[in-house]
ROSE-4610 file (N, C-alpha, C; in Angstrom, 1 decimal, always signed):
// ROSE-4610
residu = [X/X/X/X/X/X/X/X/X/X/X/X/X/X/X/X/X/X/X/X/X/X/X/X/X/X/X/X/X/X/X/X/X/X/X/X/X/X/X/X/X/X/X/X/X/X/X/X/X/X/X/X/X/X/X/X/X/X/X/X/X/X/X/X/X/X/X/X/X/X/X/X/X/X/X/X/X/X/X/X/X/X/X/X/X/X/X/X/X/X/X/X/X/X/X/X/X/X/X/X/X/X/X/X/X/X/X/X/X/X/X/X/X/X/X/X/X/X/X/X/X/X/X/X/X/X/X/X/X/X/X/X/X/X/X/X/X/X/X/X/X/X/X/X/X/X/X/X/X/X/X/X/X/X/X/X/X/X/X/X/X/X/X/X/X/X/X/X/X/X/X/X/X/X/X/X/X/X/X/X/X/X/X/X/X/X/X/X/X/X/X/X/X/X/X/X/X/X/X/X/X/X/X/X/X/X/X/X/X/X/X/X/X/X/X/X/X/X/X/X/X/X/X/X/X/X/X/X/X/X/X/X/X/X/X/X/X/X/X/X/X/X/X/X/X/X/X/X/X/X/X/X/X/X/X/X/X/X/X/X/X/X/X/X/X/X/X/X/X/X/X/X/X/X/X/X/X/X/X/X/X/X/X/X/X/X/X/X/X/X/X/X/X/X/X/X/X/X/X/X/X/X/X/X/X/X/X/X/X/X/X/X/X/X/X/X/X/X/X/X/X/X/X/X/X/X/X/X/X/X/X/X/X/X/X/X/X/X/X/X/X/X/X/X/X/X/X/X/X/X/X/X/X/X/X/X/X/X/X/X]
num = [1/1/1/2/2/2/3/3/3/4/4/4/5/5/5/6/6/6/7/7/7/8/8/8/9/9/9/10/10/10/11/11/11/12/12/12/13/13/13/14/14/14/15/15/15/16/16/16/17/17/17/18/18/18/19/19/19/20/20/20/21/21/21/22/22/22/23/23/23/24/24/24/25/25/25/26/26/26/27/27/27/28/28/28/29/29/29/30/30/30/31/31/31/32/32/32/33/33/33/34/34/34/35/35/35/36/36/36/37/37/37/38/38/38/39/39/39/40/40/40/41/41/41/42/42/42/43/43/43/44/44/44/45/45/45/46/46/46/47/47/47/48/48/48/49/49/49/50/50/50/51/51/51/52/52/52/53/53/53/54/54/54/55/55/55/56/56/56/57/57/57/58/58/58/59/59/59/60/60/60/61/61/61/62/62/62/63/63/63/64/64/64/65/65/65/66/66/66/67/67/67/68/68/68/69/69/69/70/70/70/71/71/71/72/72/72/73/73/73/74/74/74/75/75/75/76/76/76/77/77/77/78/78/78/79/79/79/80/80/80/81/81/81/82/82/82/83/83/83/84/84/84/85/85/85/86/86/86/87/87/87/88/88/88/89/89/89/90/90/90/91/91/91/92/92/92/93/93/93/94/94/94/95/95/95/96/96/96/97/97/97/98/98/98/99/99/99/100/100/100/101/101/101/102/102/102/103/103/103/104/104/104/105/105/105/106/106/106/107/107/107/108/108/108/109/109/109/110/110/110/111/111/111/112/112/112/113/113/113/114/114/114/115/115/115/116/116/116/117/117/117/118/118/118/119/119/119/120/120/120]
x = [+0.8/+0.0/+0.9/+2.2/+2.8/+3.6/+3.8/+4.3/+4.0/+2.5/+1.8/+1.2/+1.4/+1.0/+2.4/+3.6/+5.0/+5.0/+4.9/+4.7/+3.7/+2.7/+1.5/+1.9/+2.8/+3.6/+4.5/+5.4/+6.4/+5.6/+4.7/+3.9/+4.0/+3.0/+2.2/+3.5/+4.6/+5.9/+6.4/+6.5/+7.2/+6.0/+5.6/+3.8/+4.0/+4.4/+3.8/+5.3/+6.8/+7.5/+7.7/+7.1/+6.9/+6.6/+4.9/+4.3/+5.3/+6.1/+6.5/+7.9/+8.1/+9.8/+8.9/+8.0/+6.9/+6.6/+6.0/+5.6/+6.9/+8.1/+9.4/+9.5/+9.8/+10.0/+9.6/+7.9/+7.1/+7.3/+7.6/+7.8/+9.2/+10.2/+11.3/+11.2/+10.8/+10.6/+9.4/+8.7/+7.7/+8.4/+9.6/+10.3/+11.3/+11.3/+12.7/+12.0/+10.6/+10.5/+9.1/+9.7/+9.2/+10.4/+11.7/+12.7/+13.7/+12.8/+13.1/+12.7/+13.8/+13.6/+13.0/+11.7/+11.2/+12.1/+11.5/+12.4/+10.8/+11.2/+10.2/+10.5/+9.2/+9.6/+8.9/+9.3/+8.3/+7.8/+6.2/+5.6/+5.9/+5.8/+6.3/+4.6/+3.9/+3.1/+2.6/+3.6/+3.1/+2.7/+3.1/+2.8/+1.2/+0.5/-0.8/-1.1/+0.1/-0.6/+0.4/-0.5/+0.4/+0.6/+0.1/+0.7/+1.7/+2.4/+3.3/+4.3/+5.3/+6.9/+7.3/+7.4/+8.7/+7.9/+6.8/+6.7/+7.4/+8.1/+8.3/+10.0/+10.6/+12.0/+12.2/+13.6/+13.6/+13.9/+13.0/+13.4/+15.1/+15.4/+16.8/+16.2/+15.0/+15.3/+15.6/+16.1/+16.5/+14.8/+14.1/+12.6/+12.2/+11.5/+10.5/+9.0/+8.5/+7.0/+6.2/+6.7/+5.3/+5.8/+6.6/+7.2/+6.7/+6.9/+7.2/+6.0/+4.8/+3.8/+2.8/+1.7/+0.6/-0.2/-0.8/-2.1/-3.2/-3.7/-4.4/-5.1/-4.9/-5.5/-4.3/-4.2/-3.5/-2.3/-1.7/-0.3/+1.0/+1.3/+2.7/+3.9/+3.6/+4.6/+4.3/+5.3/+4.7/+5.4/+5.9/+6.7/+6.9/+7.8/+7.8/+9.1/+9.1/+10.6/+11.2/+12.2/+12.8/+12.6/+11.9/+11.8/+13.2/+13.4/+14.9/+15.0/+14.4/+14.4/+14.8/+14.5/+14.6/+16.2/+16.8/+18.2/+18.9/+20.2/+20.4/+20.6/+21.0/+21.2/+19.9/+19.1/+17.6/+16.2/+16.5/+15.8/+14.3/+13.0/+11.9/+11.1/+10.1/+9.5/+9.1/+8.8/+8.1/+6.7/+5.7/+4.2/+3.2/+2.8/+1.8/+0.5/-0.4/-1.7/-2.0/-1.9/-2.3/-2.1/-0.8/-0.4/-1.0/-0.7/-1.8/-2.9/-4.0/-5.3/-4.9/-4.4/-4.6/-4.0/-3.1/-3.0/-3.9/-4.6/-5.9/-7.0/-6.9/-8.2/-7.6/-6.2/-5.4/-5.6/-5.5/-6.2/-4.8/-4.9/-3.3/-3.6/-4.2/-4.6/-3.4/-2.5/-1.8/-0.3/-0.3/+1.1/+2.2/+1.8/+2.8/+2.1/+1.2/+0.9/+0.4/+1.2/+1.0/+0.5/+0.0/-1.1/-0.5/-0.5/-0.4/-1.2/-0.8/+0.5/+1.8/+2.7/+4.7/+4.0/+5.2/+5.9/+7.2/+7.1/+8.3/+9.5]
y = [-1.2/+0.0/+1.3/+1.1/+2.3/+2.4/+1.2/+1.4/+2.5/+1.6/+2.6/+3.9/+4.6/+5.7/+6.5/+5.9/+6.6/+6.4/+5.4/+5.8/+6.8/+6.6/+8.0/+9.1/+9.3/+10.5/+11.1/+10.4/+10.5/+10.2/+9.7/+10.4/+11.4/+11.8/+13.4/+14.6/+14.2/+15.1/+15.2/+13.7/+14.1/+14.3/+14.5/+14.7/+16.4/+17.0/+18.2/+18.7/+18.0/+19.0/+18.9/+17.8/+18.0/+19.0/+19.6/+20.5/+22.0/+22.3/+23.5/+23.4/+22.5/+22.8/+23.1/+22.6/+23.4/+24.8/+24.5/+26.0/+27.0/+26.7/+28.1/+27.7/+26.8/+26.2/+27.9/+27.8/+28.6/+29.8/+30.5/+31.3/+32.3/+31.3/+31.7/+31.4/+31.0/+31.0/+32.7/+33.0/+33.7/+35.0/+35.6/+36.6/+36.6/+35.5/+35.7/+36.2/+35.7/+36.5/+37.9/+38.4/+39.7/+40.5/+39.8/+40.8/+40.7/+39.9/+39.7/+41.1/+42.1/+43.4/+43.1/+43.8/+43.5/+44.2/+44.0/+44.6/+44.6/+44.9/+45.5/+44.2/+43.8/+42.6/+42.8/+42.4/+43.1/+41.4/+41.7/+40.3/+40.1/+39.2/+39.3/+38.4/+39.9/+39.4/+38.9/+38.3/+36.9/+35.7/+35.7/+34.5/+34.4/+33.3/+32.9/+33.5/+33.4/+33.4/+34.2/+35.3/+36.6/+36.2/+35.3/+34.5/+33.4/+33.3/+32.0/+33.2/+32.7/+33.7/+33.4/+32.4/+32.3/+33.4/+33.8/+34.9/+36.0/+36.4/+37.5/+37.5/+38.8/+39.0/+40.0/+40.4/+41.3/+42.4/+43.9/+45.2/+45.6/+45.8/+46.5/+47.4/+48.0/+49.4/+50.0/+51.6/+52.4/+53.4/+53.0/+53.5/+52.6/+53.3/+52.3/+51.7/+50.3/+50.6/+51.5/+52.3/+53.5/+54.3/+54.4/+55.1/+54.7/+53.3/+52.4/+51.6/+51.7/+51.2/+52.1/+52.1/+53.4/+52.8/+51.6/+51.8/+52.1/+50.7/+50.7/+49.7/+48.8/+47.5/+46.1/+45.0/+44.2/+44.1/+42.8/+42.6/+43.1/+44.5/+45.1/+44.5/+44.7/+44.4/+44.0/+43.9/+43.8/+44.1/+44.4/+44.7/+43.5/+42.4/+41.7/+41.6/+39.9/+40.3/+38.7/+39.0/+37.5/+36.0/+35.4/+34.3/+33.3/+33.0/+32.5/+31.0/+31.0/+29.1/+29.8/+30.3/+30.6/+30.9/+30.4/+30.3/+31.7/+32.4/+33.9/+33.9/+33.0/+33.2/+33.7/+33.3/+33.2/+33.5/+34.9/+34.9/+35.0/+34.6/+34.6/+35.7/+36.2/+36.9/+36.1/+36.2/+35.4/+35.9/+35.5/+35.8/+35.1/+35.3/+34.8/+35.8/+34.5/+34.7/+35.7/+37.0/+38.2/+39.0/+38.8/+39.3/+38.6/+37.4/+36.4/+37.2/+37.2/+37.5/+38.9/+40.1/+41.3/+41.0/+40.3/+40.2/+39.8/+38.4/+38.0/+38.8/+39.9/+41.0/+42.4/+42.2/+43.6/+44.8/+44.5/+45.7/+46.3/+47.2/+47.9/+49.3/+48.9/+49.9/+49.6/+48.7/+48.4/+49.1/+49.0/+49.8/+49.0/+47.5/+46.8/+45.7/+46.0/+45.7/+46.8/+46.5/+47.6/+47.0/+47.8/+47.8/+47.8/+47.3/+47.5/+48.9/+49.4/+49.2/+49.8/+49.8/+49.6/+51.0/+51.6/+52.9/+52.9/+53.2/+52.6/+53.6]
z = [+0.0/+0.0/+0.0/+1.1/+0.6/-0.4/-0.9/-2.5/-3.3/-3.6/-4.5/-3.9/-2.9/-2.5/-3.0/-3.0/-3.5/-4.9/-5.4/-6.9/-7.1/-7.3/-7.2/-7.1/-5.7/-5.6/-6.8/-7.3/-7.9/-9.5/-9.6/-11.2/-11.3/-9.9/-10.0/-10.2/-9.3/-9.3/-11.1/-11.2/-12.8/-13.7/-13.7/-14.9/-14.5/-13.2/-12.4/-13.1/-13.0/-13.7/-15.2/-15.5/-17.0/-17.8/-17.2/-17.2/-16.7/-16.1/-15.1/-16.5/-17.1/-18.0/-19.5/-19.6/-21.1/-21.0/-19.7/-19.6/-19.6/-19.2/-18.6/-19.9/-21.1/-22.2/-23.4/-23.2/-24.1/-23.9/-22.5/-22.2/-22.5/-22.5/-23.4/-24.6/-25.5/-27.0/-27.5/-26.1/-26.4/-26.3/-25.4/-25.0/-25.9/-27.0/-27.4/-28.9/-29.3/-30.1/-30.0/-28.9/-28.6/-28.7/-28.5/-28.3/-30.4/-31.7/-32.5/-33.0/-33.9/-34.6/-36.0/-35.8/-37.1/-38.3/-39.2/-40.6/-41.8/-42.7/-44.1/-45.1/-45.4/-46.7/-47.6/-48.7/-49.9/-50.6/-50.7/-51.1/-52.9/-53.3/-55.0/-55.3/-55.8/-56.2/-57.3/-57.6/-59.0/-57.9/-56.8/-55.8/-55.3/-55.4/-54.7/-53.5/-52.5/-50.8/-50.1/-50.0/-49.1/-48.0/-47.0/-46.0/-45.7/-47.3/-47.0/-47.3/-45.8/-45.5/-46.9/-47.5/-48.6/-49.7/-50.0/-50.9/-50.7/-49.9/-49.1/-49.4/-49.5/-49.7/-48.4/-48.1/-47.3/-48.5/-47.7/-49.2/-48.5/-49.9/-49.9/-50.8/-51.2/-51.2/-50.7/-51.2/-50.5/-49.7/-50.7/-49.8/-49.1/-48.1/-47.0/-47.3/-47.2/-47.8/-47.7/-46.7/-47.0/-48.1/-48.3/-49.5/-50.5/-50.5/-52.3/-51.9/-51.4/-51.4/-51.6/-52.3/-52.6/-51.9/-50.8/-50.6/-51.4/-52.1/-53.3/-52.9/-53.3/-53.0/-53.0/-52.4/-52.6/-52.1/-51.6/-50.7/-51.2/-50.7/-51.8/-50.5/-49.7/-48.3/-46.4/-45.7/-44.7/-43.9/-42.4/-41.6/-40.8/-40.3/-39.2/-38.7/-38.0/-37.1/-38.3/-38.3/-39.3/-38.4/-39.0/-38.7/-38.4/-37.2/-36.4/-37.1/-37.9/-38.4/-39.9/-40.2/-41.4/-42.1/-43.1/-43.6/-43.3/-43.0/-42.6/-44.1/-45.6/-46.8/-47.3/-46.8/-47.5/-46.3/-45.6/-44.4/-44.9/-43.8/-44.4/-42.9/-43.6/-42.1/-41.3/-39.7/-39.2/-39.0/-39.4/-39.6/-38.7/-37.7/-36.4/-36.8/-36.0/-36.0/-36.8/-35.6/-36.0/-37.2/-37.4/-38.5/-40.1/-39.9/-40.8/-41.0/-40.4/-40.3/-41.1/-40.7/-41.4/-42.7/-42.6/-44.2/-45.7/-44.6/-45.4/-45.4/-44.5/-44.2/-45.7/-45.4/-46.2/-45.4/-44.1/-42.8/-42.9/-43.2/-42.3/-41.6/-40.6/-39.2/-38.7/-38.2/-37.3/-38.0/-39.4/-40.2/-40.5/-40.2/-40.9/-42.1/-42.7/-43.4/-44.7/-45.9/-47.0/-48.3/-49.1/-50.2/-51.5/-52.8/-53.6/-54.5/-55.5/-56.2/-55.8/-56.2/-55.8/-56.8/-56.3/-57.2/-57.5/-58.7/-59.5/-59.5]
């Protein structure tokens, strides 16, 4: 009987820190891309889905989207932070939830999302 009252114990403990090294786990993955500096990517709109990163280049213009974007209609660019998985040869944005959604919306209340057409 006290066996299994110490196993029991020692589930709950490792199941309990399983849970406590995920959670400090997410939490640093979550700070680390809070403290990731966004940058300006320009979408290449011959591509299908303004939400998949690989459409997306980093701009080396020398204008900024608000510059080189008119706010017309349609995905000219976007503002995020570089996606940490992504090649440093071939960086891609990283795009969450939110950002997703205004893209598919073309909302740019927030200002990192910009409109087609480019000015040339």
């Amino acid at each position: 009987m006290v066996f299994k009252k110490v196993i029991g114990f020692l589930m709950v403990a490792v199941m309990l820190s399983t849970t406590l090294i995920t959670v400090a786990k997410h939490r640093v993955r979550s700070a680390a891309a809070g403290l990731l500096q966004s940058q300006e990517w320009v979408y290449d709109d011959s591509a299908s889905d303004p939400t998949d990163p690989e459409n997306y280049t980093a701009n080396t213009n020398p204008q900024s989207l608000e510059d080189l974007c008119q706010q017309d209609e349609n995905i000219c660019g976007i503002i995020a932070p570089t996606d940490p998985n992504s090649s440093p040869s071939d960086p891609k944005p990283l795009i969450d939830a939110g950002l997703q959604d205004r893209i598919e919306q073309e909302n740019t209340e927030n200002g990192d999302v910009f409109l087609l057409p480019m000015v040339d």
